[in-house]
Every structure is written in C-alpha cells, then in structure tokens.
N, C-alpha and C positions, 0 to 999 in steps of 0.2 A: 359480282358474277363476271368479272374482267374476265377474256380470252388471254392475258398475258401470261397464265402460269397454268398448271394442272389445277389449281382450284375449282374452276367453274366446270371441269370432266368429271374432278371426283364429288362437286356438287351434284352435278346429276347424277349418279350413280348412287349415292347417298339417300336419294329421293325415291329412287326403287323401292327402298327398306320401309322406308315409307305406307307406300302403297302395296307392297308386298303383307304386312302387317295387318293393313287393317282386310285386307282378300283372306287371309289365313283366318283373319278372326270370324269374319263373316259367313264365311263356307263352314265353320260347322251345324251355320244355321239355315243352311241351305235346304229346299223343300220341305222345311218344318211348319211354314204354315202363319210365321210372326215375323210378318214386316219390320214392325217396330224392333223387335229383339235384334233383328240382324242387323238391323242402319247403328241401333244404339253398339252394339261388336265393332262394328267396322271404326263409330267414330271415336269410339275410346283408344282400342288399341291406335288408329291415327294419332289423338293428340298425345298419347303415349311417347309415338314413334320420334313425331316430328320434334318435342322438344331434346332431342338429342341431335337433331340437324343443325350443322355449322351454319347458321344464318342468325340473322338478327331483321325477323318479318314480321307483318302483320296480315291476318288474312282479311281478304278483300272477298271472298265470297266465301259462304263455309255453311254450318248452319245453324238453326234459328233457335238452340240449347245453351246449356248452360258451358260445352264444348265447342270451338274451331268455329265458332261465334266471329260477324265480321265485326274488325276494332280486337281482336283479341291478340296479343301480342305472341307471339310463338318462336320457336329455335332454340339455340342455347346462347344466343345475344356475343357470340364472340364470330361471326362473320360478316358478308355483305348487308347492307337493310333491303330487304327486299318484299313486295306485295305478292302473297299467298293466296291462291284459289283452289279449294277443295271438293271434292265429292266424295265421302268416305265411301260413299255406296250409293254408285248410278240406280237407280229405280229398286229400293228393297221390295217391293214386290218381287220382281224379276227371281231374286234369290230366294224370297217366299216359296214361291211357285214352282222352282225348278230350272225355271225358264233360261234361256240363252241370252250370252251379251252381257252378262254383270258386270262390273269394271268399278275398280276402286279407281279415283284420278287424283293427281296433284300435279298444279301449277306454279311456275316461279317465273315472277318478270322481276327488273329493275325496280325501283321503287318510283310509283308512278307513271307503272307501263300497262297497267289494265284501264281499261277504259271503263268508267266508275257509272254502272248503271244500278236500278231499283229491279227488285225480283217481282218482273211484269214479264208479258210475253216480247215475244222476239218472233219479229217473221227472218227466216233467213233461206238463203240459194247457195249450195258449196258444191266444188268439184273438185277435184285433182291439179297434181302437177302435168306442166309439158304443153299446157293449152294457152291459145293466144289471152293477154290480157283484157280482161271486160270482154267474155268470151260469155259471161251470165249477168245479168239485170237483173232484181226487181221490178225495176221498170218497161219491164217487158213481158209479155204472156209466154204461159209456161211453152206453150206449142214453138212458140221461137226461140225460147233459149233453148230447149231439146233441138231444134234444127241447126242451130248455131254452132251446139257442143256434137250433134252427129257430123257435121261437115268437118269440124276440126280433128276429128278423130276416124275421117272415111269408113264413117258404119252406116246403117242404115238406123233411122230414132226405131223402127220395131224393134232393134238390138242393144238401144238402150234400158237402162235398168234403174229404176228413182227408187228413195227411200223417201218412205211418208210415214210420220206418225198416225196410228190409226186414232184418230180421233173424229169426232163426229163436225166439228169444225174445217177439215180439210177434206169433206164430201165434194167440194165445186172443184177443188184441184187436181182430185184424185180419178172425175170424170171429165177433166179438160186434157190430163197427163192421158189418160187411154183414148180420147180419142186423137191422138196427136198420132197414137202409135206406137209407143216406150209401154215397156212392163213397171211393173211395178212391186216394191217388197214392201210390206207392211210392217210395222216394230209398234208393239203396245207400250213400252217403254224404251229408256234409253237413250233420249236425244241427243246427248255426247258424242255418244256410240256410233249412233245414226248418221251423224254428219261426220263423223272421223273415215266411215266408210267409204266415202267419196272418196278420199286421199290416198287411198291403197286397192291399187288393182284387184289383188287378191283376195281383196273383199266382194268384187261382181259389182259392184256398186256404184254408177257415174255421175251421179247426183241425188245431192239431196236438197227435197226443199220440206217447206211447212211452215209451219208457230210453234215454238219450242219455249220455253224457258230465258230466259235476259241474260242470268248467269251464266246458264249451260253453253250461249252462243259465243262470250265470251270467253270461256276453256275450249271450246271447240276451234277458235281461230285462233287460240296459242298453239294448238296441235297442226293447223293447217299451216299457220306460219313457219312453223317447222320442217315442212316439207316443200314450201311451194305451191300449197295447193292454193284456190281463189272460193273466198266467200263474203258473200254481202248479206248486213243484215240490216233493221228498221226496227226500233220499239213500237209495239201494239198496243192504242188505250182503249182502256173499258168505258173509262169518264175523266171527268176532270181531277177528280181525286188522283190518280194515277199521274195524266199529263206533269202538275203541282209537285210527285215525287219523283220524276225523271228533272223537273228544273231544279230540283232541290238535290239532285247530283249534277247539278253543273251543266246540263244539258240545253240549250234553248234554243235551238234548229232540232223542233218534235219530231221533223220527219223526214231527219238528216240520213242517209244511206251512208252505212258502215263500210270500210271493208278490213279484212282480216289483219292488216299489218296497225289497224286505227284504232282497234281492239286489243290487239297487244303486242306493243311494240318493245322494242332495246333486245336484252340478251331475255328470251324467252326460253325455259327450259319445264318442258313438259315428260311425264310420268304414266303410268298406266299400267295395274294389275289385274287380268284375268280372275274373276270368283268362279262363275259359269263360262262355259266354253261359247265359244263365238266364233263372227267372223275373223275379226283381227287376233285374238288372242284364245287359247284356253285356258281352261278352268283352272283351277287350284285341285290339285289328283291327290290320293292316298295312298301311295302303294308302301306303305312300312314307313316311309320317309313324306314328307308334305312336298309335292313339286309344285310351281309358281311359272307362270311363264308373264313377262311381262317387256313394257315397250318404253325406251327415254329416248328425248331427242333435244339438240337446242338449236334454234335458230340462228344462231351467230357460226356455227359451223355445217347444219344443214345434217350434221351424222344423225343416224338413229340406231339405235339398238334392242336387237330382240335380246332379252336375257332371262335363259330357265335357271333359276335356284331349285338346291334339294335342303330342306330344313328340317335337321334330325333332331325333336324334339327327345329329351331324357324321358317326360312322361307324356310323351305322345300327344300332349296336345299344344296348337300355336301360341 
C-alpha cells in the first residue's frame, strides 16, 4: 500500500467496489423483515467482490461463518499483504427494519497495522478533527470532557450533541451527559456509524461515547485516523474468561487506553457504502439504474472521497 506510485489510490478506490457490492446486495433485502437473509447478501456478494481485489490480505476481523472468517486468506494474492477488517453489514437489523445508518465497511492497514483484539466489548470517547490533542479521556467524567471539547470549540455543552448507543447498560451515562447539559442522539444500532459521526461535521454530531463492540472500535479508528479525528478506547471484561482471551491476543496491560493511531496504524485505507440513508452517507436508490453513494479515504494522504456510482444492471438486479 506504498504512496510511491498510483497503486495505493487505485487500491482504494478499488475497495469502493467492494463495499458497494455487498450495499447493493443487501438493499434488496431491505425492510423485509430477515436480518439473517440480508447480513448472509451482504456477506457473500463481499467475499465475492473482494477476491478480485489486487491484495494479497488476510481478514482480521470479519465474521464468525464459513465466509470473511478471521484467518481467512482473501484478494487475488498478486498485491501488497495486507490485514482486512470487514463489516459486510453494520447492524442487519437496521436493514431488517428499514431503519437508518446501514453501512457496508471495509478496512485495509499494512500488515500488522490493526491492533489484534478478541470480540468483547470496547468502552471508547471519539471526536473530530481540528481539536486540541487529549482534548477527551476516559479517564475523565463525561461532564468534563463535554466541558473541555465545548471550550475548544467556543459553544456552549447545551449545544453539544453525543451519540450513545441506546442500550440499557449506558443508562448512568446517558443521565450524567444530560445533566452536564449536551443533547443527546440515541442509535439502536450501528456502532461504527456512531462513532464515525463524530468525525464529520455534517453529521451534527461532536461526540461519541459508550460500549461498543472491540472490532467495531477498531474500524472506527481506521476511519478516524483518516481524518484527524481523536479517539480513545479500553477493553471491557465480563470475567476472567474474557481477560485470558484479550491475553491471548497479545494484550497484557488489561486496561491499557487506546488511541486511534494504536489501533491502526501505517497506510490505513478505509471504505464505506450507504444500504439505508443516514447521516454520512445515503442509501442505495432505485430509480431504473441502482445509485450507491459511498465514502474512501487513506490516512497517509489525509484525501477522502465522496463517490456516487450508477450501476446498470442488464436484468435489473445487483
């Protein structure tokens, strides 16, 4: 994924296809009501896609099928080696349902540029570009990193705006964040989503915090590193079973604070297709032609790109 030649541009760009793929497959399973049907769409037409991608990867997060399986060797073995992080389909609920925010992802670091966790939870704090460094903690209450990031950004925290997964586990956060003074957006799914939100104005969104996902925080800080933005995370155990499979990735400072460049470092090149229309991205539309709006960026150049495709299938379907 060198910057020395066009390679690592038209790698990403190549990744689009990707991601575009499995959004296309997904959406025609959209508000049908079959979670499982739409993740299994998404992740076929994925590993479909990707072995046509000029790499020689292996996915590092993917999922737990007989498909994009971590350990599973993927590309067409005539590029860079690089480690793969997938989400054929953020939250198939979300696509069940109708709902907003759907997002097919794919990630590419260096080989050995993801930070190798176990699919436990993840507490993590993410914001934007443009803000002073260690501008957010964990190791601080939510009332003062909201204070911290309102003074950096001369608003008032009533005018701040957090995302939190609604889950019954983030009830003590969710009532320290209001009374600090910050509104707050709720997402029933989508942790990816959620914390990419922070990274883009245009999203309304100036923080996120919560317990998410181990994997997901790890794709989310290939996307923040992309940009600039700042986020810190911490793995969550339930018991010691857990602890015993974070050491057994390599880990042994349990409760070591991440930050987004620690997570994935080198040339990181992040991907992202609209299913369901959102903040960052819309949906996958039909009007005679399939239109796709989606988002690539790499961190070794800092570019991002919006890019709408029109894909005219001969028998109309992706």
């Amino acid at each position: 994924m060198s910057d020395s030649s066009g390679s690592g541009r038209n790698l990403a760009l190549e990744a689009v296809r990707v991601t575009e793929a499995a959004a296309l497959a997904a959406s025609r399973l959209m508000g049908r009501g079959d979670d499982e049907a739409a993740d299994r769409a998404a992740i076929t037409a994925m590993h479909r896609a990707i072995a046509k991608l000029a790499i020689d990867g292996a996915v590092r997060f993917g999922d737990n099928g007989d498909l994009l399986f971590p350990g599973e060797k993927v590309g067409a073995g005539n590029g860079p080696q690089v480690d793969v992080a997938v989400m054929a389909l953020e939250g198939p609920t979300i696509i069940a349902k109708g709902e907003p925010n759907g997002l097919s992802i794919l990630a590419m670091s260096e080989e050995g540029g993801f930070l190798n966790v176990p699919d436990l939870y993840m507490e993590k704090i993410a914001v934007g570009a443009g803000l002073p460094e260690g501008i957010v903690s964990l190791e601080r209450a939510p009332a003062e990193n909201l204070s911290a990031v309102a003074d950096a950004k001369d608003m008032d925290i009533g005018d701040l705006v957090v995302c939190v997964l609604d889950r019954p586990r983030h009830a003590q956060l969710i009532s320290q964040v209001r009374e600090a003074g910050a509104r707050i957006v709720l997402i029933r799914d989508g942790d990816v989503s959620g914390a990419l939100g922070a990274g883009w104005p245009e999203s309304g969104i100036d923080l996120y915090m919560g317990i998410g996902g181990a994997p997901q925080g790890v794709m989310a800080a290939a996307a923040l590193n992309c940009v600039g933005g700042q986020m810190q995370a911490r793995l969550v155990y339930r018991d010691d079973g857990e602890r015993h499979l974070a050491q057994g990735c390599g880990i042994h400072d349990l409760d070591r604070i991440w930050t987004a460049a620690e997570m994935a470092n080198g040339d990181v090149t992040f991907a992202a297709t609209g299913v369901t229309n959102g903040a960052l991205l819309a949906g996958v539309q039909n009007h005679g032609v399939h239109i796709t709006h989606s988002i690539v960026m790499r961190s070794v150049t800092g570019t991002v790109r919006y890019i709408e495709a029109h894909h005219n299938f001969a028998d109309g379907r992706p």
